[in-house]
N, C-alpha and C positions, 0 to 999 in steps of 0.2 A: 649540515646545518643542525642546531640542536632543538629538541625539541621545546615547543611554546610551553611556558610557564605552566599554563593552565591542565597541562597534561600529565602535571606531579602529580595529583592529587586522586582521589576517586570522581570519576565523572557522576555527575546530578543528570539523573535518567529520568522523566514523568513518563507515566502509561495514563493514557486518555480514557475514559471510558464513561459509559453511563444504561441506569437502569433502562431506557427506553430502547436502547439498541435490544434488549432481550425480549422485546415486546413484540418485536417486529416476527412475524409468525407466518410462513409459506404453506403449512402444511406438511401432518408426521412422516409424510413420504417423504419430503423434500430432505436434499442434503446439507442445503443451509441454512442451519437450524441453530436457535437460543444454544442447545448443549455444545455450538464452538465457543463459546465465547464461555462457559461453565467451566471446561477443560482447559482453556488457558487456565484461569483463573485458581482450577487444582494442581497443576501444576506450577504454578507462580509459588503454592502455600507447599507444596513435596519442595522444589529444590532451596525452600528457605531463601528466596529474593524477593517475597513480596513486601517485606517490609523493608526494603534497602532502595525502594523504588516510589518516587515521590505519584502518591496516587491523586487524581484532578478529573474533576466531574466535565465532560462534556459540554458545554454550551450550546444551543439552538444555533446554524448558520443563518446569518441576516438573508435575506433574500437575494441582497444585493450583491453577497457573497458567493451565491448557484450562480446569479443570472452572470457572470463575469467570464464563464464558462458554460452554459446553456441557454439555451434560448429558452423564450416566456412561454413557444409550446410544449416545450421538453417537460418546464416545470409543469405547466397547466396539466400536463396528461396525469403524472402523477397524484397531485393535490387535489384535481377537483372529480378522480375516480375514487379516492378512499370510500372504501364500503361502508354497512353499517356494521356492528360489532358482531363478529362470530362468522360473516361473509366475507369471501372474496373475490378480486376484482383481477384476471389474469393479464396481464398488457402484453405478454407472448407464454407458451408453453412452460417456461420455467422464472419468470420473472414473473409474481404474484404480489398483487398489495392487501394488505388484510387493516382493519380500521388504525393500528397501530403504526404501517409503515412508514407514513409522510410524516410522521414526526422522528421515528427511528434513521430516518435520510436526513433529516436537517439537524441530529443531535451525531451521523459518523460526518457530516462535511465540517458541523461545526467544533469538533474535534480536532481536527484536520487545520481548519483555519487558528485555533484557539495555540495548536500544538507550533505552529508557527510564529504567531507573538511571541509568544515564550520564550523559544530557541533565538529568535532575531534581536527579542529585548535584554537576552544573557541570563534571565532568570533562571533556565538548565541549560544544560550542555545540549542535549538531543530528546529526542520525545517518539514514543511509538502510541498508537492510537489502535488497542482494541476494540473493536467496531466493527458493528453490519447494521445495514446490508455492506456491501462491497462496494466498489466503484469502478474497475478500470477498464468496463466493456460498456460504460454510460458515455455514448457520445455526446456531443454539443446538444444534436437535437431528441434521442431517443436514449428508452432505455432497452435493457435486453442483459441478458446472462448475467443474473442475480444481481444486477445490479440499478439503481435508479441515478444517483447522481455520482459525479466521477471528482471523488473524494482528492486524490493526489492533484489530480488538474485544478481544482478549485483553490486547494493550497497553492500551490504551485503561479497561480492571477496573482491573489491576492497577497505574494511575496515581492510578486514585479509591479505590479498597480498602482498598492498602498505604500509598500516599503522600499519600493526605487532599485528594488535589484536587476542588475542587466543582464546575469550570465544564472540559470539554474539546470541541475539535472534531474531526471529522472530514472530510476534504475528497478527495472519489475525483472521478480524473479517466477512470478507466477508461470505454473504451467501451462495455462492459455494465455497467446496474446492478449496484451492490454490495446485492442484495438480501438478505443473510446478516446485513451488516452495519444494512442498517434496520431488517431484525425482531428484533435483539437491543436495540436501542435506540429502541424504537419509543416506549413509555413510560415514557420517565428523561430527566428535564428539564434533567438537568446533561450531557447530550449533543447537542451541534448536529450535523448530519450533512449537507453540503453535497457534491452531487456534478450530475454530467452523464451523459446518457447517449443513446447511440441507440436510437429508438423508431419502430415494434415490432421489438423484439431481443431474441435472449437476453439474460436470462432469460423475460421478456414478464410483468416486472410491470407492474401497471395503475398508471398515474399516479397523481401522489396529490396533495391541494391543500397548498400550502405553508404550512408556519405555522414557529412562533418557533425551532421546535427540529429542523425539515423541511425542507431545499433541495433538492428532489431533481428537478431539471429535465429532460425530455425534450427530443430537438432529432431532427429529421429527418436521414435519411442525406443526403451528401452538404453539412452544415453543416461553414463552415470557419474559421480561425481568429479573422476580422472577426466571425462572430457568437458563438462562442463568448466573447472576449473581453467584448463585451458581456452577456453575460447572467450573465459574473462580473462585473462592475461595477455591473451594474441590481440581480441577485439575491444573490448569494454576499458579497459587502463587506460592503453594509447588514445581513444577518445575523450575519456574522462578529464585527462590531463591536460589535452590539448585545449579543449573548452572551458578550464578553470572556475568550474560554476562555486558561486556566491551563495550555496546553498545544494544540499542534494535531500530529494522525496524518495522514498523509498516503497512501491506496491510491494508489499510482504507477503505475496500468495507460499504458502506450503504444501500445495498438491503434488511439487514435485518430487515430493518423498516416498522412498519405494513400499511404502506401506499403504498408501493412499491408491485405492484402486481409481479415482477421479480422474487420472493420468494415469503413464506411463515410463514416468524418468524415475531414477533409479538414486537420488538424491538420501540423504542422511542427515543427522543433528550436526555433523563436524561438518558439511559441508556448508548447510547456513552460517554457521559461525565464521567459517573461510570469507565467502562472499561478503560478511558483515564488516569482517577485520579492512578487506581491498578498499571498501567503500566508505569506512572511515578514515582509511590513509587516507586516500583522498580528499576528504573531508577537512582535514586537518592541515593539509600541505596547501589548498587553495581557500574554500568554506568557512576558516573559523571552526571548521569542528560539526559546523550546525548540520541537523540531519533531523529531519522527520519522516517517520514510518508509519504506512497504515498496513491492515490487514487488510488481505485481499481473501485468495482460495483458502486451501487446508478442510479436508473433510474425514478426513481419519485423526478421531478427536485425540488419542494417545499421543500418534505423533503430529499432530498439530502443538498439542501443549507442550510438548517435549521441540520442538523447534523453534517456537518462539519464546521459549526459556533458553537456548541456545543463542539466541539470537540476542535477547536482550542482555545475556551475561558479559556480551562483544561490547554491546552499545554501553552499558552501565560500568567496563572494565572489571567486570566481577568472576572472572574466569579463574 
């Protein structure tokens, strides 16, 4: 079959972002911090693609847009704990709100939701969404590991809700399960949900056996990028395909890169680029192409920035 038209060309890549995500502030201990989202940004300006990359300010998510995906106490815990300025407010050990963060959560969902129009309405090709806090250990009703609202799931409603789609995926490459995002979609069959992860790790969910709408693979620490490779090819393809989704979300954690002591997998810059290339086939053969991506992990800022420039050279064909 030959390839669709629209694939001659340079693909039209937006990166989502905005100043309030860098607002959002856990403390200097903490490892996710303003300087991830600094170091993309240095490295967008080193490998010469940030001007080849349609930049687009973040929008606030409606409310309507969370609750699609959380419940009104989920939000409530968040919103009505913001401190006063300079204080903070811990909802567990590692998930902190500081006076800035409830508006830093409703400027990465509504990234997220915004980065979806966009892609749906053909204005780009694909869209990635620099942004914190995180999302994809925020279940329906809590939040917890660094994250407050579960950014890809809220895309991911409000693709099938508003915009009528029947079939979407999800594909997290983040080193910790995105357990947030499997109990929201645990039981909705128009959602595939393929990811990896290292096991036993935070979170420490139990394995789960795979089925039509479940790829959710564990691999042991120190797996590197020969076998991750394959177990996207053995496990993630054949599902992918077979579920033909009308759209693929992409959790973009980079922890599992062997620099990143946050983990343990032994991952690389060619290997996100790999995983990006499979998942835009895909993309392209069922999707239209369309693809949005958020950040997830990455705490080792070099090769953070260094892989999501990898990543976006795939998405933007600028390799």
């Amino acid at each position: 079959m030959d390839e669709p038209a629209r694939k001659t060309r340079t693909m039209s890549t937006a990166i989502y972002s905005h100043p309030d995500c860098l607002r959002h502030d856990m403390g200097d201990w903490h490892p996710e911090s303003p300087s991830r989202l600094q170091a993309i940004d240095d490295q967008l300006i080193l490998a010469r693609i940030d001007g080849l990359l349609e930049q687009r300010s973040a929008p606030l998510a409606d409310l309507a847009d969370v609750l699609r995906n959380h419940t009104p106490g989920a939000v409530a815990l968040v919103r009505d704990h913001v401190p006063a300025e300079g204080d903070y407010y811990p909802l567990d050990g590692d998930t902190i709100l500081c006076h800035h963060s409830y508006q830093a959560a409703l400027r990465a969902a509504g990234a997220a939701v915004a980065a979806t129009d966009a892609v749906i309405a053909g204005e780009v090709d694909n869209a990635f969404c620099s942004i914190r806090p995180p999302g994809h250990h925020a279940t329906p009703t809590e939040a917890m590991g660094f994250c407050f609202f579960n950014n890809v799931a809220i895309a991911a409603r409000h693709a099938m809700e508003v915009h009528g789609l029947e079939r979407v995926a999800i594909v997290d490459f983040d080193v910790h399960h995105g357990n947030g995002t499997a109990d929201a979609f645990r039981n909705d069959p128009r959602v595939l949900m393929v990811s990896l992860f290292q096991h036993p790790f935070y979170p420490y969910s139990d394995p789960e056996p795979i089925t039509a709408t479940s790829v959710n693979v564990p691999v042991p620490a120190m797996c590197d990028g020969e076998a991750v490779r394959k177990l996207v090819t053995e496990l993630w393809l054949p599902a992918l395909h077979a579920h033909r989704p009308q759209m693929i979300f992409v959790s973009a954690g980079f922890d599992g890169h062997r620099e990143d002591d946050m983990g343990g997998i032994g991952l690389v810059e060619a290997d996100y680029a790999w995983i990006t290339r499979q998942v835009m086939a895909v993309a392209n053969q069922h999707a239209q192409g369309r693809i949005v991506s958020c950040l997830e992990g990455g705490y080792a800022l070099s090769a953070l920035g260094r892989s999501v420039v990898a990543h976006l050279k795939v998405l933007a064909e600028l390799e």
